[in-house]
N, C-alpha and C positions, 0 to 999 in steps of 0.2 A: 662598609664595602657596597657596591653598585650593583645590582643584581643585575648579570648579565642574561638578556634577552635569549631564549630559546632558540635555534636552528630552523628558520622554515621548509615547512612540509607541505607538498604539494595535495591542496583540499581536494576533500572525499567527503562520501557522503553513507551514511547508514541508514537510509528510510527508503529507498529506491535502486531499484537494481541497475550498474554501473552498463553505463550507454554504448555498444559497440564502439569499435574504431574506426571514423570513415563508415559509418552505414552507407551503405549505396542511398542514393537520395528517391526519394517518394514520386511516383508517377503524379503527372500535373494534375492539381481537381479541377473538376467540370464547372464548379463557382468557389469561390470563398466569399465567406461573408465576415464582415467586422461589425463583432458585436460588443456591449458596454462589458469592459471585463477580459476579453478576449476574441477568439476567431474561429470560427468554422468554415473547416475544406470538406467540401461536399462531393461524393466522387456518384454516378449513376450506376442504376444497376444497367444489365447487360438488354440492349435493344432498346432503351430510356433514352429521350432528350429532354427528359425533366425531369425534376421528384416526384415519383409514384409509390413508392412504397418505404418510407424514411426510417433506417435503423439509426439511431443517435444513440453515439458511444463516448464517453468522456473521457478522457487523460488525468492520471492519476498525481501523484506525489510527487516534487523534486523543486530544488530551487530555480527559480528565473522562470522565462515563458517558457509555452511548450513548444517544443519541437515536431513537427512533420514528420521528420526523416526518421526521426527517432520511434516516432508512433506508431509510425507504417510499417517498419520495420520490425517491429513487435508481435504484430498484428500479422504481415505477411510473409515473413519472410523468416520465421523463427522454425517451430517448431511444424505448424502446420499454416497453409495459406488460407488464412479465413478472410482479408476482404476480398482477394479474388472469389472463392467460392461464394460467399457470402454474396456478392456481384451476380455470376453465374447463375445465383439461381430468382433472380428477377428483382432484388436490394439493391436499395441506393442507401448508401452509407455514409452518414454524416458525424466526424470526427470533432469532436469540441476542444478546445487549446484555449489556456488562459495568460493572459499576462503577466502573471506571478502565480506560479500553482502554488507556491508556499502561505498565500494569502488565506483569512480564513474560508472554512466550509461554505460559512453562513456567505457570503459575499462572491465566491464564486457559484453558489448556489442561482445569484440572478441573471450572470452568464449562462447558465444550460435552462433556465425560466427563457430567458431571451431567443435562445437557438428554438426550443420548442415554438416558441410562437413564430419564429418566423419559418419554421419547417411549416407550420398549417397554414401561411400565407401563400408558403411560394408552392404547396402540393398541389400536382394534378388530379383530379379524383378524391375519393373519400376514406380511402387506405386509412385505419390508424396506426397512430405509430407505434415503434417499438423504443423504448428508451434506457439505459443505463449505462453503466461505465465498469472502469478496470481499477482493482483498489480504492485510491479516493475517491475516485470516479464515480465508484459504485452509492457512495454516501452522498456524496454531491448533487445525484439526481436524486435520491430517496428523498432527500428533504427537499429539494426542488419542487418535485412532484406532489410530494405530501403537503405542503406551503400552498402552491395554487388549489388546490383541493379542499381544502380549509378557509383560504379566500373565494371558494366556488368559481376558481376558472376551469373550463373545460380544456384540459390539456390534449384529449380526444387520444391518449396512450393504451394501447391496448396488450401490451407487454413489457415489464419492467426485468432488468438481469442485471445481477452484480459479477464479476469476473474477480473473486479471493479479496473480494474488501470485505475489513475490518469492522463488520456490524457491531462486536462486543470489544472491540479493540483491538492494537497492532503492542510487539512486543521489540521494542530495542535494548536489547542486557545494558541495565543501569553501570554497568562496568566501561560500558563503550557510552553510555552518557558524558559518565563521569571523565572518562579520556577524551569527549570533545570541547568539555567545556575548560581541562585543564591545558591543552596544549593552543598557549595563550598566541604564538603564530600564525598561528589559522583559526582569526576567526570567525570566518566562515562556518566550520565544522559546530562550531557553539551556537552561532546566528541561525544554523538549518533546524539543529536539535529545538531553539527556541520560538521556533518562528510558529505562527498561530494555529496553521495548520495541523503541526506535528504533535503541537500541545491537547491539541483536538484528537485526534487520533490515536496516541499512545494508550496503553493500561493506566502503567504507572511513569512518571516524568521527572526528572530532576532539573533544576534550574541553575544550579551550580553545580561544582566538585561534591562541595560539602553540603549539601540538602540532603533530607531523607525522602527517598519515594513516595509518592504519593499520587492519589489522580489531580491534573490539573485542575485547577477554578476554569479555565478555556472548555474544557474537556465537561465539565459538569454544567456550563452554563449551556455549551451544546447537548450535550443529551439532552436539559431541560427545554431549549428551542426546538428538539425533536418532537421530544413529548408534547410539545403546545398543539405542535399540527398532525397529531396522530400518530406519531413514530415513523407509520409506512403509507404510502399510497396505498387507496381501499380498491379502484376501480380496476385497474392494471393486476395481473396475473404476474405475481413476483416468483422468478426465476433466478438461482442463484448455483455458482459451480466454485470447488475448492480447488486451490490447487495441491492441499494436505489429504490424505490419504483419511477412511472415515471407519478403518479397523481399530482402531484407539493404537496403532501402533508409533511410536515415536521414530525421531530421523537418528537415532544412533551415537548422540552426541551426550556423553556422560557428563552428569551436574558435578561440580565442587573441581573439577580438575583445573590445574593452569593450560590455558588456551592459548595466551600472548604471555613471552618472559623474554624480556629485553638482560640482554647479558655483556651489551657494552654500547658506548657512544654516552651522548646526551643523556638517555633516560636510564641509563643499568640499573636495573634494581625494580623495576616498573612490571606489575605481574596482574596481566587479567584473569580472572577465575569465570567458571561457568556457571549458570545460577543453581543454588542449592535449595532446598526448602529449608523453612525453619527460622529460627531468629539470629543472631549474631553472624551475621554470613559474608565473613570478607569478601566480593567480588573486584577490587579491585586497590593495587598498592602501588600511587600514582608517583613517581619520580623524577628530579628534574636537579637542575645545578643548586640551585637553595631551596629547594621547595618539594615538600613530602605531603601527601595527601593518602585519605583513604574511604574508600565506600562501601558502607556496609548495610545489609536488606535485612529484614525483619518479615517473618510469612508470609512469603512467597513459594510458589509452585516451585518445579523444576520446570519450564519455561522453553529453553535452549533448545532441550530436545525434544517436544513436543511433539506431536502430529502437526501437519500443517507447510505452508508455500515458504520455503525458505529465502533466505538473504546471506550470502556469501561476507557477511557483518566482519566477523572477526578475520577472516582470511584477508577483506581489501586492508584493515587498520593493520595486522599483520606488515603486509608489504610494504605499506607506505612509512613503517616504523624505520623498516630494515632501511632508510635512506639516511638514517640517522643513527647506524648503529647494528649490531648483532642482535637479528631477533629468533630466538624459538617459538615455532608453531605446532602445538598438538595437533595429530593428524586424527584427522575426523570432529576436529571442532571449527574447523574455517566457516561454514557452513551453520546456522542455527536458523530455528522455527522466528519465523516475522510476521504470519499471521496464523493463527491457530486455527486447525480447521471447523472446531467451534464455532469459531467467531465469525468464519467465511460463510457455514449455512444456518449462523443466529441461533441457537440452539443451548451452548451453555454460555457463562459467564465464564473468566478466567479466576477465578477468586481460589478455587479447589482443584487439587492434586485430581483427585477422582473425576470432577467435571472438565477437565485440562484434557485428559488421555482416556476419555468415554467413547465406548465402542459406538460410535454412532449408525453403524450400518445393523445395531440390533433394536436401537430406538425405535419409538414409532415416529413414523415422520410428522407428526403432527407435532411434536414438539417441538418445530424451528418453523420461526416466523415468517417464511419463505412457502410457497405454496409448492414449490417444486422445488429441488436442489441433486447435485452430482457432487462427491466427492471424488479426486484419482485415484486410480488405484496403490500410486504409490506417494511418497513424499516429492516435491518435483519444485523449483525455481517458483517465487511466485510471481505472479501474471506471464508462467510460461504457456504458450498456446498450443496447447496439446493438441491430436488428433482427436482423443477421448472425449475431451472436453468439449472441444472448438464443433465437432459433427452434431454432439448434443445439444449445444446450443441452437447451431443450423434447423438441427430437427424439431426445435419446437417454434422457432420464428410462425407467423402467424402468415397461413398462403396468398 
């Protein structure tokens, strides 16, 4: 018999949070520059007719180039208006956008090398800069910076900030791995999971259905490219904000329950679970017209529910399920932890239950590699631009 092809499902993505509809489009920048790798829209601050005081801010995670409208929109128009204010208060703000964000760290890393040196060409005055990014963004210039620093170029950066990137790693439930690489329709959703970037960034990755989790070789060869140039920028005042809450309390989403349970169409029988610790831990029982698959984790945390910037993960594969079928959704698991807030102020590892959901607001702060850091007060979207956050940041911008 001919094994009949899967039903196509309209591609989604689990590494970045899902791009409004029709975002109003981005006020025009005052230059764009095109640089090797990508673009920067450079918008001035308030009474500037040039760069005087350059915040370079990166664009994080997502397939294809980046988007303006998308970025801006993030940025101003979410939660709190931080390039306006940011503007306001004497910033010129320069947005970095890459031609394939999915590409690696290492390689867009010479795109924001490039933007910095041409922010010190095209500055009026002696202003140093302020430089980092949102998510990827945030690793992107670390090693950027750390990398010319190491080759002793003077970047002339005098404040570094991360906005909920993944210093110790980002978490996508090996459940929803395993369901991107088995719905063989779309694949895209496999190609995004795989793509260099992602394999860089994850904890733990799978490459197919059937692998066992593990860290990437991508993922270890970067760390190891970290570590060549220091890890972090020495000279620059590292500034970092979560968007996970830093009581050690978790987002509410209980380990080991079915999340996604497909109960007719194409996939019946198809049941994602939420991560449990421990070993033998079915997190997912993959179904299809001839074809049964299953994914199972071996000591791992509870993960899902963590502290930390969530990603509405299971809730978008949820809905895009339902176009193929009757799906059940556990309410209060649409939503799970995608960067731990650990990981956003560097301070533990994800390896331990205990270092997972550590109260960090009783730590000393000298334990996280950041010289300065905010956690939210509550669990919140990650790279959502709070008022909490976005003013904190404001406030320590350098006058």
């Amino acid at each position: 018999m001919t094994e009949q092809p899967e039903p196509a499902v309209e591609p989604f993505g689990f590494l970045a949070p899902p791009a409004p509809p029709e975002a109003p489009k981005a006020p025009e920048p005052d230059a764009t520059w095109t640089l090797p790798g990508g673009t920067a829209w450079v918008y001035y601050g308030a009474d500037h007719d040039g760069l005087t005081k350059p915040v370079i801010l990166s664009d994080g995670f997502n397939t294809g180039p980046s988007d303006l409208n998308a970025l801006w929109n993030g940025l101003d128009r979410g939660g709190y208006p931080f390039a306006t204010r940011l503007r306001e208060r004497g910033h010129d703000l320069v947005l970095i956008g890459y031609d394939e964000r999915s590409a690696s760290i290492l390689d867009n890393a010479r795109t924001a090398t490039a933007c910095v040196q041409r922010a010190i060409a095209e500055r009026i005055g002696d202003a140093r800069l302020t430089v980092g990014g949102f998510s990827m963004g945030g690793l992107v210039t670390r090693y950027a910076l750390a990398r010319m620093e190491h080759q002793q170029v003077d970047h002339q950066v005098a404040t570094y900030v991360s906005f909920d990137s993944p210093h110790r790693g980002a978490w996508i439930p090996v459940a929803l791995q395993a369901l991107a690489h088995f719905l063989k329709a779309t694949p895209a959703l496999s190609k995004q999971i795989n793509s260099p970037a992602a394999r860089q960034l994850l904890w733990r990755h799978i490459e197919t259905a059937e692998d066992t989790p593990r860290e990437d070789p991508l993922r270890t060869e970067f760390l190891r490219e970290l570590g060549n140039v220091g890890s972090w920028p020495r000279i620059p005042r590292l500034l970092g904000v979560a968007n996970g809450s830093g009581d050690g309390s978790g987002n509410g989403v209980k380990a080991g329950v079915d999340a996604i349970r497909v109960t007719s169409g194409w996939f019946t029988g198809t049941t994602l679970r939420t991560q449990s610790a421990g070993d033998d831990q079915e997190v997912a029982r993959l179904k299809g017209l001839l074809s049964e698959k299953r994914a199972v984790t071996h000591g791992m945390p509870e993960l899902d529910g963590a502290p930390g910037g969530t990603l509405a993960s299971f809730g978008i594969a949820g809905e895009k399920l339902r176009l193929t079928g009757k799906v059940d959704i556990e309410p209060g698991t649409e939503s799970i932890c995608f960067v731990p807030s650990v990981s956003a102020v560097a301070v533990r590892d994800l390896d331990e239950q205990d270092d997972l959901y550590v109260d960090v607001d009783q730590l000393d702060p000298d334990q996280s590699e950041l010289d300065e850091f905010l956690l939210s007060s509550s669990n919140t979207p990650h790279t959502f631009m709070s008022e909490e956050l976005a003013t904190w940041i404001l406030d320590r911008l350098p006058s």
